[in-house]
N, C-alpha and C positions, 0 to 999 in steps of 0.2 A: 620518240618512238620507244616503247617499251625494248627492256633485255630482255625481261621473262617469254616462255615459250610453253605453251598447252602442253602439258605433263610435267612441269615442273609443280613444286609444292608452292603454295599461296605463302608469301610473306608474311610473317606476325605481324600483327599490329594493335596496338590502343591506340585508343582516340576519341574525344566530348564529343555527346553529340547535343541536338539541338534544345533540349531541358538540363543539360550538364552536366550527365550521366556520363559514366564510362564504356565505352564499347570496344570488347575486343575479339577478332578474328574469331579464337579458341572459343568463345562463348557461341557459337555456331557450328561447331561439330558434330558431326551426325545431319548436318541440314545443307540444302543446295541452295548458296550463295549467288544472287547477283549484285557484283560487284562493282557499281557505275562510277567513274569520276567526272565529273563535268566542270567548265570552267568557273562559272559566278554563280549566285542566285538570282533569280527577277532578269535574267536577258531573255532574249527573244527565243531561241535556241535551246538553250538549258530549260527552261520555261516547258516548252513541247515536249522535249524529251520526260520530265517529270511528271506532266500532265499525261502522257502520253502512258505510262507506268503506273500512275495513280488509276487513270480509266482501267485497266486492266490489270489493276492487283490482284482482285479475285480471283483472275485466274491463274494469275501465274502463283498466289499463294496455296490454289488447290492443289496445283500441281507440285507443290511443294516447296516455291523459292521466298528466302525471304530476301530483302530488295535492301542494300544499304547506297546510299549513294555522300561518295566525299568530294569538296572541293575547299578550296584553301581561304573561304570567308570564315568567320565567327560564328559560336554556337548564337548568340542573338539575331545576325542576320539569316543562318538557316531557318530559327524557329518564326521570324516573320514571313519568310517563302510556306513555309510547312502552313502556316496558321490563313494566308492571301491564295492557295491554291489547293487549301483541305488533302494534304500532302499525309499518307497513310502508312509510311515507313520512315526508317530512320537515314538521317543527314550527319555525317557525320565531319565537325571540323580541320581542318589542317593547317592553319595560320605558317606554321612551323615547315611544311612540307616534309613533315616524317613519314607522313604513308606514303607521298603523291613521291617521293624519291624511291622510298624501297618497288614501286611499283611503278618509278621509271614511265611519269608520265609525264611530266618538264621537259619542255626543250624550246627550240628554234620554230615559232609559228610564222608566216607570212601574209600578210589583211594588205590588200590594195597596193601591194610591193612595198610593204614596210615591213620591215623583218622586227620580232620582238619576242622575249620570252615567254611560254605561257604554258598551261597545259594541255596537255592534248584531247581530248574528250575520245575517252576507251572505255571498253566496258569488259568485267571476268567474267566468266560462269565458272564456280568454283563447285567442287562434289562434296557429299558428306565425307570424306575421306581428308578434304583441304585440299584436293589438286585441282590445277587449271585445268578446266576440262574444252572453253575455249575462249577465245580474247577476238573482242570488236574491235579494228583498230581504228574506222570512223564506224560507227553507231549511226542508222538512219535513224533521227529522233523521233519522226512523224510513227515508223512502225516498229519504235524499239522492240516493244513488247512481240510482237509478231514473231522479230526475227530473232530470237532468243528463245521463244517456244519450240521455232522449225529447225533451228539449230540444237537444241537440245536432245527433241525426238529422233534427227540423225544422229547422234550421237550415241544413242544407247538402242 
């Protein structure tokens, strides 16, 4: 479970993403961030959630967000998800877990009463300004996009 808390400032970060480009935070100021981390590429879960984001870029990039999402595979196996699910944003790698710690999404999971490490699947909405403006702490995958637009509009 994340430390950070909505109004706090978003963590710096670089990080490769799926063509092995550099991406960082700061290269997104002035724009409204959503910030997903999910656990793998290609699982069932993660899959919906991205599919589910991808269907509905358009709109959420009218409205102004650009969409990165990290998780702690390889910039190769991102760009095989990106390329198997015609994936219209950026994927950005963490092998190292230097974002997925600053943003405090590691910890203690539980599947079937087996306790094991992993991350959590949380999502930011970050402002042009860089502040949390709010944090999914589960994410419904099927209507991410939904609830990120409705959460948004109450918002401002």
């Amino acid at each position: 479970m994340t430390h950070l808390t909505e109004g706090n400032k978003a963590p710096a970060f670089t990080g490769t993403n799926q063509d092995g480009n550099k991406i960082s935070l700061k290269d997104f100021l002035g724009k409204k961030v959503i910030l997903y981390f999910y656990p793998e590429d290609d699982t069932p879960t993660c899959t919906v959630q991205a599919c589910n984001l991808r269907d509905n870029f358009g709109l959420l990039k009218k409205e102004g967000f650009t969409v990165l999402g990290v998780s702690p595979d390889e910039p190769k196996k991102h760009k095989k998800f990106e390329n198997k699910y015609s994936l219209p944003f950026t994927l950005i790698a963490d092998p190292t877990h230097s974002i997925i710690d600053k943003y405090g999404v590691w910890g203690q999971k539980k599947l079937y009463g087996r306790e094991y490490m992993g991350l959590h699947r949380t999502t930011f909405l970050i402002d042009e300004k860089g502040v949390i403006r709010k944090i999914f702490l589960k994410p419904k995958s099927k209507q991410h996009s939904e609830e990120i637009l409705k959460a948004w509009e109450e918002l401002n």
